[in-house]
N, C-alpha and C positions, 0 to 999 in steps of 0.2 A: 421681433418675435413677441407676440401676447401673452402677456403671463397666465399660470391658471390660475383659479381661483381660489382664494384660502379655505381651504376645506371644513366645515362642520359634521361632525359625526355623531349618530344618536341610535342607541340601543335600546329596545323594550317594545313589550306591545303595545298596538298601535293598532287603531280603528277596531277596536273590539276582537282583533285578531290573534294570534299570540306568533311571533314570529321563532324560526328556531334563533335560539339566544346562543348558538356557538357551532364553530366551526368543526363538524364529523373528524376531520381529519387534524384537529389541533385542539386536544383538551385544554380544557381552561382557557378559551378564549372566545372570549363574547361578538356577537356577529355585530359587526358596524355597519351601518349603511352612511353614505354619503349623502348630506341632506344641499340637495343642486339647487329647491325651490328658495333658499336667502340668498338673494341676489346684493352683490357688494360686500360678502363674509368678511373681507377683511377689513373692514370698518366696525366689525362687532366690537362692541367691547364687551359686554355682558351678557348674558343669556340665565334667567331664570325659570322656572319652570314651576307649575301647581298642580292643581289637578287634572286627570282626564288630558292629558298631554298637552295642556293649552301649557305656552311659552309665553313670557315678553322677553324683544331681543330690542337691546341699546346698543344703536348707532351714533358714531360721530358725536356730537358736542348735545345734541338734542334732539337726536329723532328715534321714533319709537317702532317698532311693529310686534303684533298681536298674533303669536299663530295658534290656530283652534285646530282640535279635534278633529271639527267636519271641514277641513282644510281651508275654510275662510282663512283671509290675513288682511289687519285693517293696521292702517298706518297712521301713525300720530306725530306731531309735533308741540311743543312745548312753546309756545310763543316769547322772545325776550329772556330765556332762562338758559344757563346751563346746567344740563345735570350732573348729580357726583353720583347719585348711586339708586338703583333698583334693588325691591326684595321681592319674594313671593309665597303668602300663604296659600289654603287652601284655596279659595276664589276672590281673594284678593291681592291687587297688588298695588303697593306701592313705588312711589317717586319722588326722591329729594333734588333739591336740585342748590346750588352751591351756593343762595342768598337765602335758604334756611326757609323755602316753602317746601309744602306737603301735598303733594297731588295723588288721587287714588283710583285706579280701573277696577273694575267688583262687579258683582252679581249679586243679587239676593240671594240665598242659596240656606234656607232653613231656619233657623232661630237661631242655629250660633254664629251665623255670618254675621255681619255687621260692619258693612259697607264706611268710610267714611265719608262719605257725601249726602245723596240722599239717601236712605235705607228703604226707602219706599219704590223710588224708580232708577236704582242704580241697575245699571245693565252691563257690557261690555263692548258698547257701542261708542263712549263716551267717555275719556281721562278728564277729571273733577278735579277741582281746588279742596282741599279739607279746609274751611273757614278755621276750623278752633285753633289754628297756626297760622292759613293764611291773613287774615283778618291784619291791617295795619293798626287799631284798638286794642289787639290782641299784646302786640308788639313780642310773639313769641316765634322764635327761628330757631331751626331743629338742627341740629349738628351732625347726628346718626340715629338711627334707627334698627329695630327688629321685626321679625315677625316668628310667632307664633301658634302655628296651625289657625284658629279664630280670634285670635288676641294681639294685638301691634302695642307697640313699645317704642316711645323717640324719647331721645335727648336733647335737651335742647341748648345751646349756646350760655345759658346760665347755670349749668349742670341739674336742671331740674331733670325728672324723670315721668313721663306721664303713660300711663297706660289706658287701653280701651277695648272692649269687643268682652268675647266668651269669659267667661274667669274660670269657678269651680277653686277657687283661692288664688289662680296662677297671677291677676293683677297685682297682689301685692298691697292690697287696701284694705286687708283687717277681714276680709268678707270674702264668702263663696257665691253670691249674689249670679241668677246664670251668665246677665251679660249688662254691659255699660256702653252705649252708644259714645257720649262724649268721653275723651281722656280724662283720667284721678289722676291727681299728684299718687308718685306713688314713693321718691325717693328725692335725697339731694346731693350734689356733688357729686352727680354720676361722666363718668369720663367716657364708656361703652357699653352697649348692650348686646347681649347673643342671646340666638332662638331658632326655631326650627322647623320646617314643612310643619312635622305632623305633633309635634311634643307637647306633653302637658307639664313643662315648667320652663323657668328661664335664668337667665344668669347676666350679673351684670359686674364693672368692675367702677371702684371711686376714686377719688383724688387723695384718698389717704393709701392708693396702694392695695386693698382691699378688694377681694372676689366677694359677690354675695350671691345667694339662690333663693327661688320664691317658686312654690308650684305643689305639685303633685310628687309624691315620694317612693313612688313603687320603684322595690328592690335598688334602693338606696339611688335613685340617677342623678340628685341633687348634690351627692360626694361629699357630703354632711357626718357620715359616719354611721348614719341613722337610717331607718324608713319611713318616718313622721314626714307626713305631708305639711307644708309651712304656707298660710297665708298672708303672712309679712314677711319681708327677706330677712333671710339669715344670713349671718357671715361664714362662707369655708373653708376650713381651716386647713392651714400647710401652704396655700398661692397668696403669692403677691401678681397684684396686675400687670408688672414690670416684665413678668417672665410668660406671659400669654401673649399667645398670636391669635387664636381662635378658640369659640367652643361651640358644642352645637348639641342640642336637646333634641333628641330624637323618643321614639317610642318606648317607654320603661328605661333608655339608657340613656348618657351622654358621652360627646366625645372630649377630649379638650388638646389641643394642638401647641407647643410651646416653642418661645421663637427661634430655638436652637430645632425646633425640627421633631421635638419628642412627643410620643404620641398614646396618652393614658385614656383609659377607657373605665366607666362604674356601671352600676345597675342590673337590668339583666343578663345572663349567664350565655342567651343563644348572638346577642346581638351584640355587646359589650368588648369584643374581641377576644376576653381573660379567659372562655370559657368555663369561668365560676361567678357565682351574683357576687359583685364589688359594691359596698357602701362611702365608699373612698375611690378617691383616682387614682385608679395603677398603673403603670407603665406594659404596656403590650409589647410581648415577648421578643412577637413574630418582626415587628418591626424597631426591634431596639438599636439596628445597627442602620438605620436608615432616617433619611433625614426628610420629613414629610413637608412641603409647600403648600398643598394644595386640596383641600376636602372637602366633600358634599356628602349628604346622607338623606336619607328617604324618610320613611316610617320606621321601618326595620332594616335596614341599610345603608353599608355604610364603605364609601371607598376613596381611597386614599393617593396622595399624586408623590413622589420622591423628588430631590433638583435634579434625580439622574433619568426624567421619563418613565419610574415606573410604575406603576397601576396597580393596587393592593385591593385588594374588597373583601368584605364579612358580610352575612347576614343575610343575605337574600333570599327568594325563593323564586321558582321557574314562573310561578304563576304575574308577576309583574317587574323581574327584572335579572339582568344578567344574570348567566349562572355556571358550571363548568360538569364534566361530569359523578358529580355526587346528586345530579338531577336536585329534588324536591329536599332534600333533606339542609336542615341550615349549618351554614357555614361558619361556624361558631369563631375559626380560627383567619387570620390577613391569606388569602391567598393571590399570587399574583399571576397577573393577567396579563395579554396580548393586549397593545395598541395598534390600532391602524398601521398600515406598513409605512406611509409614507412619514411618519411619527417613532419608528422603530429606530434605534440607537443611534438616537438623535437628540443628546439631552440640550441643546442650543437653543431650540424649539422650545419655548413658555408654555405651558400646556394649561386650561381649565377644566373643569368639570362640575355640572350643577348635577344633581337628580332629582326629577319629580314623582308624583304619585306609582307611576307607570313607565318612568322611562329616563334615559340619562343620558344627557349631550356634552359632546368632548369638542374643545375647539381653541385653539391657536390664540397666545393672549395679546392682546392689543397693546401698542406700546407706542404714541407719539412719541420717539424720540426728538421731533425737532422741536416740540414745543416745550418738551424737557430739561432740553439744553438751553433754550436760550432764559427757561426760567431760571437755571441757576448763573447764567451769564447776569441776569438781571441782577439775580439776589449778591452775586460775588461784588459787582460794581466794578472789576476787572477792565481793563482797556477803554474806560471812557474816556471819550475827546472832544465833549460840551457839558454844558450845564442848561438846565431849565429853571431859570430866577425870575420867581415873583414875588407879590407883595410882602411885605414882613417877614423881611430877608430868607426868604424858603427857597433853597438850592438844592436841586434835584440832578446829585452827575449822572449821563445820559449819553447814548451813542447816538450821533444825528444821523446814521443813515437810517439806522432804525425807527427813532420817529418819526423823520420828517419822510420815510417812502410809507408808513402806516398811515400817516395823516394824510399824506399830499400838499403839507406846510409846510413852510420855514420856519426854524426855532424862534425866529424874533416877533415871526406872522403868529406862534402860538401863543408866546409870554404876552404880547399887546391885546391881545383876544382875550384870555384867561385874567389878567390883569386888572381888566373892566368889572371883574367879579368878586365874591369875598369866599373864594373856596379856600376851605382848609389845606393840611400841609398832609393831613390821611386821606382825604379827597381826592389830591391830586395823585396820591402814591396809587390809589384803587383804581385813576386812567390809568396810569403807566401800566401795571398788571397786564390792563389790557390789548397795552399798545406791545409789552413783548411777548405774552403769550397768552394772550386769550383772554384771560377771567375775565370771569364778567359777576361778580355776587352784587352789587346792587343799581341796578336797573335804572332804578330813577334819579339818579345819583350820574349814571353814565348820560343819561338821554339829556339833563342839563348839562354837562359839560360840552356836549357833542355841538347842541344848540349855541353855544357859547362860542364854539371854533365854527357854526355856519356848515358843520357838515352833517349829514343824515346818519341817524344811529346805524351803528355797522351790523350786517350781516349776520348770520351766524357762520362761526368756522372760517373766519374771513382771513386768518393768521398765515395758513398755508398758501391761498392765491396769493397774497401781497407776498410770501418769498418766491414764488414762480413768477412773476410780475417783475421782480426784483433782478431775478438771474438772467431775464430776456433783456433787463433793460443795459445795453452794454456802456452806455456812456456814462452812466454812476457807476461801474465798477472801478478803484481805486488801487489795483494791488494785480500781479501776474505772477502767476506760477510755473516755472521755468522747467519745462521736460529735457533729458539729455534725451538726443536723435540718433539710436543707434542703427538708422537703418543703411547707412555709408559704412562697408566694411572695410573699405579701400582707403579709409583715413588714414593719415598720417600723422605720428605722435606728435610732432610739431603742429599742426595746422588745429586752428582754432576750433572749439567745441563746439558745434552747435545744437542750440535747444530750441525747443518750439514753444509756445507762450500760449500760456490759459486765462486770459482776465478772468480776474475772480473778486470778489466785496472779500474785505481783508476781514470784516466783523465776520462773514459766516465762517471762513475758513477756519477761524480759531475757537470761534465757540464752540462749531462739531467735531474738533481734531483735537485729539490731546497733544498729538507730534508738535503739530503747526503751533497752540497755543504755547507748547514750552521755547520753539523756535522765534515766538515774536516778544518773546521774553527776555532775548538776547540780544538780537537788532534794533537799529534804532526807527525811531517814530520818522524819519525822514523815509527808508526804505521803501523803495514801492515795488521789491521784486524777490523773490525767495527761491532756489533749484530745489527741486524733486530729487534724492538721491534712491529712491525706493525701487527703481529700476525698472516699475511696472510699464506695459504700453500705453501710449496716450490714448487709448480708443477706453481701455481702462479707467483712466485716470479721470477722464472726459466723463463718465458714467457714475464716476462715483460721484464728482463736483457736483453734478446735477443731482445727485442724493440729498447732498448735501442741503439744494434748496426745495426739494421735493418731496424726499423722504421716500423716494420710490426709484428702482433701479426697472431700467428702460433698455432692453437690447434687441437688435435689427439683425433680420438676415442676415445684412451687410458683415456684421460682428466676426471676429474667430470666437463661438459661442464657449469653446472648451478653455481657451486660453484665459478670455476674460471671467469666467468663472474663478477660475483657479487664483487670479489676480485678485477677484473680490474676496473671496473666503479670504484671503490672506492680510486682506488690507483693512481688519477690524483688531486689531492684533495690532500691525505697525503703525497705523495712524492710531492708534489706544480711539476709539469711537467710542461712544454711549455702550455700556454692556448691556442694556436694553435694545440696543439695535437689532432690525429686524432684515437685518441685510439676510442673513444664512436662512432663513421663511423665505424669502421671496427666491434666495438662487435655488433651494429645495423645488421649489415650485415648479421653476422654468428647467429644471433637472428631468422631473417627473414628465415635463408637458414632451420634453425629446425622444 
């Protein structure tokens, strides 16, 4: 059976139309459509949103697509890079990516735009390198990032902080100047930055522990105490940066999200949630018993996600975004709203939400688990059964099935290769990164090593073929997994058990299983076989194993579709899996498709 496909959902108008924003027959509940035209949705991992309904949506490790208005969609890739993270201002958007370059999609679009590339023939045909980071001269690599309606903000790995584009004071550089093509130093010892579609200030936090605000000061949104607009940052008093998850500077107000879930609101009185102008961050009433994950805000909007699935919103209005019926007038106060059904009391399901100018898309969060797990298999050092020794006694303990099925070498074919060369002992640790889960931050760094072992720089996303590659190949598996065979009812208590046998690579089983792992924790290193006591059927058990090296659950006609359902929802739980597992997404899925 075909799985569906992970559904994307986006409310507002759209092509100049105004769609109805809610269901006649279910106040408070905003009309979702199902967006069918992102083909592979569950590969998204992010979806941002700017103006005029154009999106960028981040796929997989580094691909990109661009969806417009006039329903164009142009598809990009990132050559050599991974990315960690997309923003989106008003017509521009940015791209980090995990070796600390700066790439920028943009449009000219008025005098406060300010494109980072060319500002002359920036268009949206074309994702650009920002030189004033990418630049190897430069020697500056960005850590995180903002964006600010026409003004961007990065941090960079030395905790500088630089800003560029619109100001009006909000850069932070002493000056109301209208706009700054290249980045100003604007700050040092910055740890994070936050900013917002459409806001006129911004907020950042240091390494002393310290919030600080810089911007525009109407009805106190800065949470300063005050309404003086500030063109150097100030410091704001009452947070430390320890207790921040998120903030975000919207139109006259801001929000600020803390990592316990709490959720204080300042500024103006219609948008701010308090229903009265706040010069300080208050705690919102409406949601004081609720514990918030997950937020996006517009200009004047502003909606909120709970870890229980539910959907809260203030602020809007009919004319560009959901609404319930109090029609046109604002929603001063959190009202909660209907999700999609197939997202309905279902708090298992990770949920996101961006909102752009005009519209707001809901969609299912992306979660490699397997690349998750084996990073912390990496990072624990847990069950290694070699070592990788080279020059100046550098000993790196290492599991050989795993290098040597990544490389397609022998550990001694590596060290005699590697040997020849004078790589460092951090050099080597940024292949292995590689070799167990992906990362890739510096590039030229990898392409010598690569040249070194005689093999072509790897692919992108190449982590998960090599575990499918891994699970087909049955003569490296080392380890069988013993099913009792209940299908003889006519045994006899005397007469010998029998089970049926799953070759399995003992490395995956335990790095995705917390069961298995505690169980190979007791056995010894001789062992090469373990029983199932979890009673499931082996058609079950078969499907899950294959998760294990796929990260995708695969069921046939053939299946008892009810049964093995029922076996999987269960078996996230008894085999303790990744709580990021996206097992109950995908049986959802194949739920809905019946």
């Amino acid at each position: 059976m075909n799985q569906t496909k992970t559904q994307i959902f986006y409310s507002g108008k759209r092509n100049n139309s105004i769609h109805q924003l809610y269901n006649e027959n279910e106040n408070k509940s905003p009309r979702w459509t199902p967006l069918s035209k992102i083909k592979n949705a569950n590969k998204v991992r992010k979806i941002v949103s700017g103006h005029d309904h154009n999106c960028l949506i981040w796929k997989g490790i580094n691909n990109l697509e661009f969806h417009q208005a006039n329903n164009q969609i142009k598809f990009f890739t990132i050559e050599n890079e991974e990315i960690k993270a997309i923003q989106s201002g008003y017509q521009t958007y940015l791209i980090l990516t995990k070796s600390g370059k700066v790439f920028s999609l943009a449009q000219k679009f008025s005098y406060r735009e300010v494109p980072l590339s060319d500002p002359q023939s920036s268009t949206f045909e074309k994702i650009r390198p920002v030189p004033f980071f990418n630049k190897k001269e430069n020697n500056r690599k960005v850590e995180t990032f903002a964006m600010v309606g026409w003004s961007n903000y990065f941090v960079c790995k030395d905790g500088k902080l630089f800003g560029n584009g619109y100001n009006e004071g909000r850069l932070g550089d002493g000056t109301s100047n209208r706009a700054k093509n290249l980045p100003v130093l604007i700050f040092e010892n910055v740890t994070r930055v936050f900013g917002g579609l459409e806001g006129y200030c911004f907020f950042f936090t240091t390494k002393n522990n310290d919030l600080y605000a810089c911007g525009t000061n109407q009805y106190g949104c800065l949470g300063t105490g005050n309404s003086t607009s500030q063109k150097s940052p100030v410091k704001v008093p009452n947070w430390k940066a320890e207790d921040i998850l998120y903030i975000q500077t919207n139109d006259d107000h801001s929000i600020l999200i803390t990592k316990e879930g709490k959720t204080y609101g300042c500024g103006h009185d219609c948008f701010n949630g308090l229903t009265q102008d706040k010069s300080t961050f208050t705690e919102i009433e409406e949601l004081k018993n609720k514990k918030v994950v997950e937020y996006s805000g517009g200009s004047r909007i502003s909606l909120a996600l709970t870890n229980e699935n539910e959907l809260f919103g203030w602020g809007f209005e009919t004319d560009n975004h959901p609404t319930d019926q109090y029609g046109n007038i604002w929603i001063c106060k959190p009202h909660k709203f209907n999700l999609p059904k197939i997202f309905q009391n279902n708090p298992s399901i990770k949920l996101k939400i961006t909102c752009g100018t005009h519209c707001v898309y809901l969609y299912p969060s992306y979660n490699n688990c397997l690349i998750q797990d084996f990073q912390k298999l990496f990072e624990s050092k847990i069950f290694c059964d070699s070592k990788l020794s080279l020059n100046e006694n550098i000993q790196f303990p290492i599991h050989k099935i795993i290098v040597e099925s990544r490389t397609n070498l022998q550990i001694s074919t590596i060290e005699d290769l590697l040997n020849k060369e004078s790589f460092s002992k951090q050099e080597i640790l940024l292949f292995l990164k590689w070799v167990y889960f992906d990362e890739i931050t510096n590039v030229d760094l990898l392409k010598q090593i690569f040249n070194s072992l005689n093999l072509s720089f790897p692919p992108k996303n190449t982590f998960q073929k090599d575990l499918h590659d891994l699970f087909n190949d049955e003569d490296s598996k080392d380890f069988t997994l013993l099913i009792k065979n209940d299908d003889d009812e006519d045994e006899d208590e005397d007469d010998e058990e029998v089970y049926e046998e799953i070759p399995v690579h003992k490395i995956v089983l335990l790095t995705r299983s917390g069961l298995f792992r505690e169980m190979f924790e007791n056995i010894t290193e001789e062992s090469k076989s373990v029983k199932d006591y979890s009673g499931k059927s082996i058609e079950s058990i078969e499907i899950l194993i294959k998760y294990f090296y796929t990260e995708k659950i695969e069921l046939t006609a053939d299946h008892d579709i009810q049964l093995v359902i029922e076996e999987l929802e269960d078996s996230i739980e008894y085999y303790q899996l990744n709580e990021n597992s996206n097992i109950l997404n995908q049986l959802n899925e194949i739920k809905n498709k019946l």
